[in-house]
Predicted model as a PDB file, atoms N, CA, C, CB and O in Angstrom, pLDDT in the B-factor column:
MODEL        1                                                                  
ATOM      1  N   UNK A   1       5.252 -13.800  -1.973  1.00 84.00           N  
ATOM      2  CA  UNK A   1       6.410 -13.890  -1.102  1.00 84.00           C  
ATOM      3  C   UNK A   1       7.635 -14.223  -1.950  1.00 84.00           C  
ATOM      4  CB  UNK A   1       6.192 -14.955   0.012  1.00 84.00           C  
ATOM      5  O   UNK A   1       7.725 -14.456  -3.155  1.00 84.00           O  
ATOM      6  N   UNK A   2       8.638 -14.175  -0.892  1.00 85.00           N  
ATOM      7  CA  UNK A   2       9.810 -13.954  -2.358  1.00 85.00           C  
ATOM      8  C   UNK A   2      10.795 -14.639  -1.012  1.00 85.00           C  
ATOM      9  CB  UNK A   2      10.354 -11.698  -3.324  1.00 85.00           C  
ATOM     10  O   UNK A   2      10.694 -13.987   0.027  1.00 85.00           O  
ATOM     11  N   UNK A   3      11.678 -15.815  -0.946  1.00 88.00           N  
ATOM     12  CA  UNK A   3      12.789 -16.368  -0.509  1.00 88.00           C  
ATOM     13  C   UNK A   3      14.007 -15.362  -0.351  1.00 88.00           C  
ATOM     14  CB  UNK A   3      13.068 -17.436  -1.389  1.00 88.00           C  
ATOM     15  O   UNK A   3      14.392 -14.842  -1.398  1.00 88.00           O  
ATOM     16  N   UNK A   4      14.451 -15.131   0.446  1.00 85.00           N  
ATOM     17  CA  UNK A   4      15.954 -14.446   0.212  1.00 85.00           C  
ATOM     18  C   UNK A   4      17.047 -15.123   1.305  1.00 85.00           C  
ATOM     19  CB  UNK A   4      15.872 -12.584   0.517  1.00 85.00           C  
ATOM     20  O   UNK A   4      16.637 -16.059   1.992  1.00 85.00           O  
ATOM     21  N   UNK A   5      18.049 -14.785   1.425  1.00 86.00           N  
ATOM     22  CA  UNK A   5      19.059 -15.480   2.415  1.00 86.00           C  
ATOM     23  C   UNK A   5      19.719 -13.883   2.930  1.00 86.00           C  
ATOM     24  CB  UNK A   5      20.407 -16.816   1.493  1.00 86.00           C  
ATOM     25  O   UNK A   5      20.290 -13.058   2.216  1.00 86.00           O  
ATOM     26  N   UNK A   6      19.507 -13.824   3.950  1.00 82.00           N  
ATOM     27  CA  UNK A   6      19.565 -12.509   4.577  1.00 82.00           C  
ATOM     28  C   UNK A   6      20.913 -12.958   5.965  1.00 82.00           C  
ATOM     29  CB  UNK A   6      17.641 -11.965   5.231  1.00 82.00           C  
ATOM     30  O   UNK A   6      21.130 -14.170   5.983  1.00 82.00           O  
ATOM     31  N   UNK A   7      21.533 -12.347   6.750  1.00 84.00           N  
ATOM     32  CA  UNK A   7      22.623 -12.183   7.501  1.00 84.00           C  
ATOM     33  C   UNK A   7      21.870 -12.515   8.927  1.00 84.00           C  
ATOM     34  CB  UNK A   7      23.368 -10.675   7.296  1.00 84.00           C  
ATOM     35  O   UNK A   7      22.381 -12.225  10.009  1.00 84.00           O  
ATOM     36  N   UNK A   8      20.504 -13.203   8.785  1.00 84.00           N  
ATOM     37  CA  UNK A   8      20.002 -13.431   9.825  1.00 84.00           C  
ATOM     38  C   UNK A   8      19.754 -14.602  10.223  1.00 84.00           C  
ATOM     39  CB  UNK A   8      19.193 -12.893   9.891  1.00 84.00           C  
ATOM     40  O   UNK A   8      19.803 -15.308   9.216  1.00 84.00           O  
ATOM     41  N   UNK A   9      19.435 -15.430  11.405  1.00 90.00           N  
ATOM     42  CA  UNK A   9      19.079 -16.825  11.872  1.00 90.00           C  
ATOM     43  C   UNK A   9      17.510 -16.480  12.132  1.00 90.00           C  
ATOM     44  CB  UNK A   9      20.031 -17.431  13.344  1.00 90.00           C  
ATOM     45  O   UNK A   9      16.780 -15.562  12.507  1.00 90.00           O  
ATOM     46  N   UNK A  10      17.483 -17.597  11.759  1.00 91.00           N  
ATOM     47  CA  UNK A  10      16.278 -18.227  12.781  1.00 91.00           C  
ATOM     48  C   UNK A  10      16.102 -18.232  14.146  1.00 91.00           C  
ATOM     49  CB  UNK A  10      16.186 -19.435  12.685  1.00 91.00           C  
ATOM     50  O   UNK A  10      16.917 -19.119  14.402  1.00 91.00           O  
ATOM     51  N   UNK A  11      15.655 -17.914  15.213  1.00 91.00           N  
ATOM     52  CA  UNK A  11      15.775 -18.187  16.459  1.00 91.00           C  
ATOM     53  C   UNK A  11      15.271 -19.751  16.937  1.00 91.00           C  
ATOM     54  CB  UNK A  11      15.055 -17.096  17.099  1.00 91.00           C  
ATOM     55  O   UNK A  11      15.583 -20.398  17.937  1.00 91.00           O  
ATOM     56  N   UNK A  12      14.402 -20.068  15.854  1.00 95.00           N  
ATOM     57  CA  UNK A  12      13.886 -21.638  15.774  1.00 95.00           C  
ATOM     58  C   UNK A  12      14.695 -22.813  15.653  1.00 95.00           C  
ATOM     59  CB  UNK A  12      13.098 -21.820  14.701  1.00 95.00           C  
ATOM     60  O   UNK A  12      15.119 -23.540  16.552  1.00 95.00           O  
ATOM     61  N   UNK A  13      14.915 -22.932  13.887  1.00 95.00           N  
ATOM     62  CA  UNK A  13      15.704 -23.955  13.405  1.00 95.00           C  
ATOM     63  C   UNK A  13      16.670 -23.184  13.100  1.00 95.00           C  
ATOM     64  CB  UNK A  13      15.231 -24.822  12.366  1.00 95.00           C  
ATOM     65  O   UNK A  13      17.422 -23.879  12.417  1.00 95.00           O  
ATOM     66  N   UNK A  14      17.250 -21.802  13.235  1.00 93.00           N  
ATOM     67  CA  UNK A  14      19.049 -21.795  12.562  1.00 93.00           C  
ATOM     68  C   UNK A  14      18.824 -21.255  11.210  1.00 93.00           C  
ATOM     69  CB  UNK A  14      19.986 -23.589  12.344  1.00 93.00           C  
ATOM     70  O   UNK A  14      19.498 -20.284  10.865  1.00 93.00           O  
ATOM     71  N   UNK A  15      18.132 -21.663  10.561  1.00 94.00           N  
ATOM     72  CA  UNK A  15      18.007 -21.455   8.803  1.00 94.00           C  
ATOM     73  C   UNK A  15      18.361 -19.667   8.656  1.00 94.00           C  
ATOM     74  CB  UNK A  15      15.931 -21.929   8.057  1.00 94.00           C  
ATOM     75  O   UNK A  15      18.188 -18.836   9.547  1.00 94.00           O  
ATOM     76  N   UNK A  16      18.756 -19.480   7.623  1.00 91.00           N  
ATOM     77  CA  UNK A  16      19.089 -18.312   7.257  1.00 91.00           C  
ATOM     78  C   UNK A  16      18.459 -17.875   6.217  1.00 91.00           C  
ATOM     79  CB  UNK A  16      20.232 -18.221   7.098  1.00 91.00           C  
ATOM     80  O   UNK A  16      18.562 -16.651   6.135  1.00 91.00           O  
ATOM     81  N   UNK A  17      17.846 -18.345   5.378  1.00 92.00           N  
ATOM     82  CA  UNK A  17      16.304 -17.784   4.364  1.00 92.00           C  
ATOM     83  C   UNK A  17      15.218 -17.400   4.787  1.00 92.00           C  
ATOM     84  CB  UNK A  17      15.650 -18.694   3.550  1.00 92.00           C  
ATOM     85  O   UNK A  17      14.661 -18.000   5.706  1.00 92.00           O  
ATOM     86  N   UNK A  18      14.724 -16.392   4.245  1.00 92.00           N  
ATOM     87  CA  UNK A  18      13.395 -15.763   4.893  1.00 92.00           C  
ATOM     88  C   UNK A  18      12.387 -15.465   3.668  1.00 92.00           C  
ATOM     89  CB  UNK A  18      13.747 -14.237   5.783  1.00 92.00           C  
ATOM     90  O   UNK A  18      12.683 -15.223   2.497  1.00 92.00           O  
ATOM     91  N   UNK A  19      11.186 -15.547   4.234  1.00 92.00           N  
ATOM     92  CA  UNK A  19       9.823 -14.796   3.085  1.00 92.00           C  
ATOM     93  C   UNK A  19       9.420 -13.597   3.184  1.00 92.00           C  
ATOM     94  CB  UNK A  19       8.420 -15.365   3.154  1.00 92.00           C  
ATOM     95  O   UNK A  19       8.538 -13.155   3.919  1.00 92.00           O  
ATOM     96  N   UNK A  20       9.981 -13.134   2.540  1.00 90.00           N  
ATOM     97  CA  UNK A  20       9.534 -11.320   2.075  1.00 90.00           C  
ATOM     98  C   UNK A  20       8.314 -11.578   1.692  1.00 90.00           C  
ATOM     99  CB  UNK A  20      10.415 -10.381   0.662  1.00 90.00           C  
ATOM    100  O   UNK A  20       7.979 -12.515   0.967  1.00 90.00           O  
ATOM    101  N   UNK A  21       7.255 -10.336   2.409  1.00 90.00           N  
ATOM    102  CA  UNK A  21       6.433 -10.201   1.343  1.00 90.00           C  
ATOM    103  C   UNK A  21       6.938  -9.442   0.096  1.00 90.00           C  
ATOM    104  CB  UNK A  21       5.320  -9.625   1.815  1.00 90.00           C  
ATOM    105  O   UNK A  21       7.973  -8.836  -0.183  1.00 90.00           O  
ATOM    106  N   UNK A  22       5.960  -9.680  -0.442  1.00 88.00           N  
ATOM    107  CA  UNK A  22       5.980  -8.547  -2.137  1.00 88.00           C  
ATOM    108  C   UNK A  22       4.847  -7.984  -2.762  1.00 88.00           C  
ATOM    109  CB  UNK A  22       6.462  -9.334  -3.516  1.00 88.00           C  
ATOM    110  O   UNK A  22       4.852  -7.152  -3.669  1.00 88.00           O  
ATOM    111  N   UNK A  23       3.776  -8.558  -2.150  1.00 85.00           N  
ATOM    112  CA  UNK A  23       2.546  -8.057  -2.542  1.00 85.00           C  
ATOM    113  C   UNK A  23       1.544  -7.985  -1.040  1.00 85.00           C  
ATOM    114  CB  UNK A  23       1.934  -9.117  -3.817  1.00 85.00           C  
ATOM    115  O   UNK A  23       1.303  -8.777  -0.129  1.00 85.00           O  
ATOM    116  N   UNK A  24       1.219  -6.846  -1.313  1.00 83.00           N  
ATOM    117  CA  UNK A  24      -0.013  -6.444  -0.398  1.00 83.00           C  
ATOM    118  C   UNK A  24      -0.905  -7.684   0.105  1.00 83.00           C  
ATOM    119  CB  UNK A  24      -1.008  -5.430  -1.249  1.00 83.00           C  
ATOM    120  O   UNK A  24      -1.312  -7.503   1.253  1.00 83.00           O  
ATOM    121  N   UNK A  25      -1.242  -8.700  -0.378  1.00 84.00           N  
ATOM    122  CA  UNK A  25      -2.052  -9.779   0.179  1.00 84.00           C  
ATOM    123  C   UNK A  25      -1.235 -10.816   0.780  1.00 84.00           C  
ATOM    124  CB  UNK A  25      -2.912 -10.381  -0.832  1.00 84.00           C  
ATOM    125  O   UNK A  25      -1.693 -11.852   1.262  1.00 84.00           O  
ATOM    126  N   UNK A  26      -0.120 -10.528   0.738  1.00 84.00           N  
ATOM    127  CA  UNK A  26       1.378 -10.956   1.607  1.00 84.00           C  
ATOM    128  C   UNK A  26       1.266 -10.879   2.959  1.00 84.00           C  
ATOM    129  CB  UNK A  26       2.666 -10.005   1.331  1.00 84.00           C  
ATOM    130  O   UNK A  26       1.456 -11.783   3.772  1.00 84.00           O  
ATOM    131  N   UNK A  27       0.929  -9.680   3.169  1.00 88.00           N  
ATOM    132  CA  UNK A  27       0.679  -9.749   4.510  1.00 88.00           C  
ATOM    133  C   UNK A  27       2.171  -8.972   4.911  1.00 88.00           C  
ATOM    134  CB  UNK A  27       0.353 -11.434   5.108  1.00 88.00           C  
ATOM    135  O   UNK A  27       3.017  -8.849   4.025  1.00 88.00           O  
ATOM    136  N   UNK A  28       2.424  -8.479   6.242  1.00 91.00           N  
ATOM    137  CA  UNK A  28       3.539  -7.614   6.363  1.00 91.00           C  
ATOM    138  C   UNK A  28       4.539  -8.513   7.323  1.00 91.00           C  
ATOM    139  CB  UNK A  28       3.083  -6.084   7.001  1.00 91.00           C  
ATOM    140  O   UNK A  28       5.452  -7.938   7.917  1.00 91.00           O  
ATOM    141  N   UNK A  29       4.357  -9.850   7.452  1.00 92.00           N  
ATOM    142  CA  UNK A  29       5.176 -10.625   7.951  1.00 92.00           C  
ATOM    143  C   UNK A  29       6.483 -10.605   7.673  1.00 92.00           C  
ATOM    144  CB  UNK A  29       4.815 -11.589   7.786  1.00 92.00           C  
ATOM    145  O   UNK A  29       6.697  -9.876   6.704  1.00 92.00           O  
ATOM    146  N   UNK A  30       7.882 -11.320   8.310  1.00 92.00           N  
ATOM    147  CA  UNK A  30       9.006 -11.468   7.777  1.00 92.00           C  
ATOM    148  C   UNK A  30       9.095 -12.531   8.225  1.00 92.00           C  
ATOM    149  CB  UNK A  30       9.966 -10.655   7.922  1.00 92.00           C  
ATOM    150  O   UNK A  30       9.432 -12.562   9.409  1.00 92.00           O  
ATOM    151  N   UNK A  31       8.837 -13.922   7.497  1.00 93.00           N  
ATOM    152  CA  UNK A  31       9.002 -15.759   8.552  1.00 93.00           C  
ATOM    153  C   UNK A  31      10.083 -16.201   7.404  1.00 93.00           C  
ATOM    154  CB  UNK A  31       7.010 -17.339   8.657  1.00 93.00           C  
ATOM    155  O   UNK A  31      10.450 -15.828   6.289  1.00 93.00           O  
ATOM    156  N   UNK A  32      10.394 -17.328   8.457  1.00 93.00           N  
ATOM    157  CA  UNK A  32      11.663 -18.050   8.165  1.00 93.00           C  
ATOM    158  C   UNK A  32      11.205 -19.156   7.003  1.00 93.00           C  
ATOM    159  CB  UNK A  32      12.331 -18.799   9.638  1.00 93.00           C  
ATOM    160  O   UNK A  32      10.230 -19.907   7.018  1.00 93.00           O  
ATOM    161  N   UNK A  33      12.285 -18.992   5.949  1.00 94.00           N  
ATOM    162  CA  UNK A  33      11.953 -20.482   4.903  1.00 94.00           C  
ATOM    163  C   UNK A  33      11.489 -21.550   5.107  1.00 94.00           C  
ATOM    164  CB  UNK A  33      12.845 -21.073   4.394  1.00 94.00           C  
ATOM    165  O   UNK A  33      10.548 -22.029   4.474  1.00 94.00           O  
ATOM    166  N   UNK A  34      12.220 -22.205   6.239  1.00 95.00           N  
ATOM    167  CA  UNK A  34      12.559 -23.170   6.728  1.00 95.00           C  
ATOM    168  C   UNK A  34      11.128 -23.992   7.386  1.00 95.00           C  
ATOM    169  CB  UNK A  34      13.661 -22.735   7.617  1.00 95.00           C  
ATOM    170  O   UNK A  34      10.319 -24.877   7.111  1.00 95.00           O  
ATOM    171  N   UNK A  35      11.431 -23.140   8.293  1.00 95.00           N  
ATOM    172  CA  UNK A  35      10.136 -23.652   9.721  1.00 95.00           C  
ATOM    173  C   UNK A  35       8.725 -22.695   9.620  1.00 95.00           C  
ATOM    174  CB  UNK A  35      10.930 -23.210  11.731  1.00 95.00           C  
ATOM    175  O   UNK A  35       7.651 -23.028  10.120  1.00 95.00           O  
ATOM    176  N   UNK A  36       8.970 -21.408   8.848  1.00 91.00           N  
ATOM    177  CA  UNK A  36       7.631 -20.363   8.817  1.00 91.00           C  
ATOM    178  C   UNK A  36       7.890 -19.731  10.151  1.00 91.00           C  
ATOM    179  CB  UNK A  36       5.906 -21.146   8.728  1.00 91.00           C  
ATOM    180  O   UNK A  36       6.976 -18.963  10.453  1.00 91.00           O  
ATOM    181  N   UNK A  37       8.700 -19.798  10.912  1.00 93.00           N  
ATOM    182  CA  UNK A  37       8.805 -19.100  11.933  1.00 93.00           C  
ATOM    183  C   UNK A  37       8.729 -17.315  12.307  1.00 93.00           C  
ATOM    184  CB  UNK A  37       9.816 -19.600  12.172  1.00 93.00           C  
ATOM    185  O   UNK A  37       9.511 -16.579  11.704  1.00 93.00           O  
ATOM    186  N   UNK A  38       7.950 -16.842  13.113  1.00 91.00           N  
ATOM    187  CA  UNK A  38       7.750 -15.452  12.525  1.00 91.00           C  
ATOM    188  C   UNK A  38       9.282 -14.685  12.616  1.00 91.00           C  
ATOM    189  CB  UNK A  38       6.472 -14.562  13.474  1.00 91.00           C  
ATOM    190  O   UNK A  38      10.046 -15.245  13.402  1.00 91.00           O  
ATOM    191  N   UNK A  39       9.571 -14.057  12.252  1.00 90.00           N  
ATOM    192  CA  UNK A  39      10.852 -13.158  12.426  1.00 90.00           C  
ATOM    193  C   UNK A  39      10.935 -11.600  13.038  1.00 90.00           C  
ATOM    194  CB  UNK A  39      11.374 -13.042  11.075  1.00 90.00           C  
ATOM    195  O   UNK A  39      11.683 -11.121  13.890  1.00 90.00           O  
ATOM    196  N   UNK A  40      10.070 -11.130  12.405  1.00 89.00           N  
ATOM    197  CA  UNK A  40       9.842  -9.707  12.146  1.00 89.00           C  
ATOM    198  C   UNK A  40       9.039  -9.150  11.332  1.00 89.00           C  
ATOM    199  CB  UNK A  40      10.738  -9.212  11.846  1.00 89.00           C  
ATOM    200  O   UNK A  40       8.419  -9.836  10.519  1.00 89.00           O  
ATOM    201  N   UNK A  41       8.840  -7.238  11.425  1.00 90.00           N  
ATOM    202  CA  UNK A  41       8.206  -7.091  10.404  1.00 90.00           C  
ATOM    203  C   UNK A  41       7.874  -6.371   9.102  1.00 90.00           C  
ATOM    204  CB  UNK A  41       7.708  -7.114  10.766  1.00 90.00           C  
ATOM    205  O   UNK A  41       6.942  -5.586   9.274  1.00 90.00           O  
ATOM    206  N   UNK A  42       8.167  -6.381   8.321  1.00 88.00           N  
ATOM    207  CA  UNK A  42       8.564  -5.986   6.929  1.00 88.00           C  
ATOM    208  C   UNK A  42       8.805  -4.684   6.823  1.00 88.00           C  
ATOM    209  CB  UNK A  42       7.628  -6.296   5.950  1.00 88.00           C  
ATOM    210  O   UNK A  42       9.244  -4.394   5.710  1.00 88.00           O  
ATOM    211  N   UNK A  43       8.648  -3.497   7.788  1.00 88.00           N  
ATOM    212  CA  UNK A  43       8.959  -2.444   7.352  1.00 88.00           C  
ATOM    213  C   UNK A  43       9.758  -2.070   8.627  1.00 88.00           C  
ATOM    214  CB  UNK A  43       7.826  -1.613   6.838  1.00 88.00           C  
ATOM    215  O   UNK A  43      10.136  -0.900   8.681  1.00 88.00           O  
ATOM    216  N   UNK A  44      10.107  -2.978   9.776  1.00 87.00           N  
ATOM    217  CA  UNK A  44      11.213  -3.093  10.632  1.00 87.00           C  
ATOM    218  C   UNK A  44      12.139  -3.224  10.153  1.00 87.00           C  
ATOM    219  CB  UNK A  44      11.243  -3.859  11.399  1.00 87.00           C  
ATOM    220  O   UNK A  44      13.152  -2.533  10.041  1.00 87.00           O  
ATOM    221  N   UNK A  45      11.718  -4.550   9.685  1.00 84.00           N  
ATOM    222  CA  UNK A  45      13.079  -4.914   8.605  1.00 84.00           C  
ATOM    223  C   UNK A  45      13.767  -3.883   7.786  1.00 84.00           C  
ATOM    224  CB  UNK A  45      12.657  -5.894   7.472  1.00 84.00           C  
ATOM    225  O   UNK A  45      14.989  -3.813   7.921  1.00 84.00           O  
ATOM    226  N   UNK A  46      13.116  -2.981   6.864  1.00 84.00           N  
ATOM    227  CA  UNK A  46      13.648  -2.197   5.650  1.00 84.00           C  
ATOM    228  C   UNK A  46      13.928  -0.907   6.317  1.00 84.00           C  
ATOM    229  CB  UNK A  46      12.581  -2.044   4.327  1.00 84.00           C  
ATOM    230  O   UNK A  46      14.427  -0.029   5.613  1.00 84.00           O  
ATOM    231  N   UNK A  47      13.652  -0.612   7.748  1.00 86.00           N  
ATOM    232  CA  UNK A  47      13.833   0.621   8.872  1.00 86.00           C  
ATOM    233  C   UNK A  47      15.741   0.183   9.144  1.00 86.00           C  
ATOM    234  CB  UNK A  47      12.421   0.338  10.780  1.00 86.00           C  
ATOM    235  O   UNK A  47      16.710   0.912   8.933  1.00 86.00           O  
ATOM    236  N   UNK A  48      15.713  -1.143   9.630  1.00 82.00           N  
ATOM    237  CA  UNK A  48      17.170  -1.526   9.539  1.00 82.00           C  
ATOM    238  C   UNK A  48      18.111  -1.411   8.996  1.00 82.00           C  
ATOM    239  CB  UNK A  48      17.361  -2.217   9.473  1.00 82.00           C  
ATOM    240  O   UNK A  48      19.192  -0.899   9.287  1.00 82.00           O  
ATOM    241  N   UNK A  49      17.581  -2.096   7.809  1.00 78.00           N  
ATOM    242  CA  UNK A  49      18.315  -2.214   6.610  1.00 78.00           C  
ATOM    243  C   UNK A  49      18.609  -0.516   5.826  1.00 78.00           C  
ATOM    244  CB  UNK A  49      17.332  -3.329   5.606  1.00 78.00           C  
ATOM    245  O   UNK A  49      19.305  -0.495   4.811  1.00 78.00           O  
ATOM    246  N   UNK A  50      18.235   0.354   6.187  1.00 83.00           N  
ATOM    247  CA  UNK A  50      18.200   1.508   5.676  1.00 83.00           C  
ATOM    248  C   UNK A  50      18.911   2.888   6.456  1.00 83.00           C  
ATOM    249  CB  UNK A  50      16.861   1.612   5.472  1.00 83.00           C  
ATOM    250  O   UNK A  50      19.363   3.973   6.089  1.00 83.00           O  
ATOM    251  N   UNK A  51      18.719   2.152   7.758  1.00 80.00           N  
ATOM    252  CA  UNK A  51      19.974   2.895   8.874  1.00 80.00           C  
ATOM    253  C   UNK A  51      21.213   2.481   8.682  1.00 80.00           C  
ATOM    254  CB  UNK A  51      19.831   2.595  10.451  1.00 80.00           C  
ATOM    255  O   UNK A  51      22.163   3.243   8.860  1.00 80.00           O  
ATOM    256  N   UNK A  52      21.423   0.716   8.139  1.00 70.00           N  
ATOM    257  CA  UNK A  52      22.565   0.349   8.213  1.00 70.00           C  
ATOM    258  C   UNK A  52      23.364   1.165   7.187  1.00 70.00           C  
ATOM    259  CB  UNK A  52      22.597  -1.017   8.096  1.00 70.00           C  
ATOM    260  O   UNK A  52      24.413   1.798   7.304  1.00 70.00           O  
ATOM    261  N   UNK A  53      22.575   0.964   6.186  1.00 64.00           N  
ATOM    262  CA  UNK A  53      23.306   2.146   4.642  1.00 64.00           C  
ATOM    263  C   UNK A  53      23.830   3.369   4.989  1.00 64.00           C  
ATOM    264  CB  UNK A  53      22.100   2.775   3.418  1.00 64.00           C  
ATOM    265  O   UNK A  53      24.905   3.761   4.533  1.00 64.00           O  
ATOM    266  N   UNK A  54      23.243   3.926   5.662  1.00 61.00           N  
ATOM    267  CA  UNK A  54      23.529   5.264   5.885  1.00 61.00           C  
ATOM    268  C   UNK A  54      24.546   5.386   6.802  1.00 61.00           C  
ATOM    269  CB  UNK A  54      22.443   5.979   6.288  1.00 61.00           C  
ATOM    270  O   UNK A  54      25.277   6.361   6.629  1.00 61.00           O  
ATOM    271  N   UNK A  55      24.822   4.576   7.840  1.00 54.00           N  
ATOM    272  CA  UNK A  55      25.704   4.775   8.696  1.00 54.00           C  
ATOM    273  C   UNK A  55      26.955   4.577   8.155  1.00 54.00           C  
ATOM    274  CB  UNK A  55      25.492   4.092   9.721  1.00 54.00           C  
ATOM    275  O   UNK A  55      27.242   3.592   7.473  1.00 54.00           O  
ATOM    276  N   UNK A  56      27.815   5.592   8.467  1.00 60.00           N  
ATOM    277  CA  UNK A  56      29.340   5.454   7.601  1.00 60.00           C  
ATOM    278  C   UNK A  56      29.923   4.768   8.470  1.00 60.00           C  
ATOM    279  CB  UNK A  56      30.307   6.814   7.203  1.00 60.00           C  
ATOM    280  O   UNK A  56      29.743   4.931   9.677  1.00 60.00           O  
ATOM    281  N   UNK A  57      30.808   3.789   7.896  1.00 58.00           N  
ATOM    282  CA  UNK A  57      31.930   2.681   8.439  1.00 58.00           C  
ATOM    283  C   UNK A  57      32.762   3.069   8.328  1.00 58.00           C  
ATOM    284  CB  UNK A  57      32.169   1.506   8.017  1.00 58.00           C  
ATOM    285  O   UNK A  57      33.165   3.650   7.320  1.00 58.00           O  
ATOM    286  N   UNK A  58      33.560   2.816   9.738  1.00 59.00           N  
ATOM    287  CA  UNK A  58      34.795   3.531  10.242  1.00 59.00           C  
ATOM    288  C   UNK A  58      35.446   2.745  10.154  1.00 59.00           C  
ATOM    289  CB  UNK A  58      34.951   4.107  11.412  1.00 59.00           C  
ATOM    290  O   UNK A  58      35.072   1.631  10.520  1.00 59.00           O  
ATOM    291  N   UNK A  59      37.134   2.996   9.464  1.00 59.00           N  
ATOM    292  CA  UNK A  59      38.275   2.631   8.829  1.00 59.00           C  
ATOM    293  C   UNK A  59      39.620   2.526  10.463  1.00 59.00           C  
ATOM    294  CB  UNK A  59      38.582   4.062   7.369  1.00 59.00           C  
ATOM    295  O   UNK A  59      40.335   3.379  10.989  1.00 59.00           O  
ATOM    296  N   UNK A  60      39.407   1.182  10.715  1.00 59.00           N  
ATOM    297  CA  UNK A  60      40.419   1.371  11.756  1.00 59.00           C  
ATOM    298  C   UNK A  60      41.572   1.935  11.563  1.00 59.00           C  
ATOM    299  CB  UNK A  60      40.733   0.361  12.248  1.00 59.00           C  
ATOM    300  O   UNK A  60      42.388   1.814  10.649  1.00 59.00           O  
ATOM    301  N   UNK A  61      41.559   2.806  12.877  1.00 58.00           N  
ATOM    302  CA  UNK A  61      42.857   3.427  12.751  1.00 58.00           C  
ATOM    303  C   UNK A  61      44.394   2.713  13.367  1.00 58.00           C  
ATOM    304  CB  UNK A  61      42.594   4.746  13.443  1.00 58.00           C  
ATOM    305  O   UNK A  61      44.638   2.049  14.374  1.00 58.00           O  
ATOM    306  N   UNK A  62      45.297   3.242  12.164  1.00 60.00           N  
ATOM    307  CA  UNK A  62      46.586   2.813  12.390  1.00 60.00           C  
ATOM    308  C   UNK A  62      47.231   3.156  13.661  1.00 60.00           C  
ATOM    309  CB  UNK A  62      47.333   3.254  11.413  1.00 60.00           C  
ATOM    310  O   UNK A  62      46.845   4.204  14.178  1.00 60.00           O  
ATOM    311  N   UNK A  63      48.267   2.383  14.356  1.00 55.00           N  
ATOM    312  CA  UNK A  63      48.555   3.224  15.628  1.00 55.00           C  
ATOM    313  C   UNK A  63      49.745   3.393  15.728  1.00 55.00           C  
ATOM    314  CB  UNK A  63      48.152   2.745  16.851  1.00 55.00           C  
ATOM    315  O   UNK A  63      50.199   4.039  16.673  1.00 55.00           O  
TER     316      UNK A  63                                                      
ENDMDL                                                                          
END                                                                             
C-alpha cells in the first residue's frame, strides 16, 4: 500500500490521505489513512481519475 493525499475526504474522520494498493496481495481496496475507512475501489478510482484528464476545461468566457 502506498499513502497519498488525494482531493478527497473521508466520509468518516475528514482525513484526506488514502491507501493505494500497489501490489496484487493489496487487495483492490481504496481506505482512508487515518481511520482505514473503506473509500472506494481501485480501478473506480483510476476510471475517474482518467475521465477527469481527458475532459477538456473550459476557459470562461469574456462578456
Amino acid at each position: 500500500m502506498i499513502s497519498v493525499s488525494l482531493d478527497l475526504t473521508c466520509s468518516v474522520c475528514g482525513f484526506s490521505q488514502f491507501l493505494l494498493p500497489i501490489h496484487h496481495q493489496d487487495g483492490a481496496n481504496v481506505c482512508c489513512a487515518n481511520c482505514t475507512a473503506y473509500k472506494c475501489k481501485a480501478l473506480d478510482l483510476e476510471r475517474v481519475l482518467t475521465s477527469v484528464q481527458r475532459t477538456p476545461h473550459t476557459q470562461p468566457q469574456p462578456f
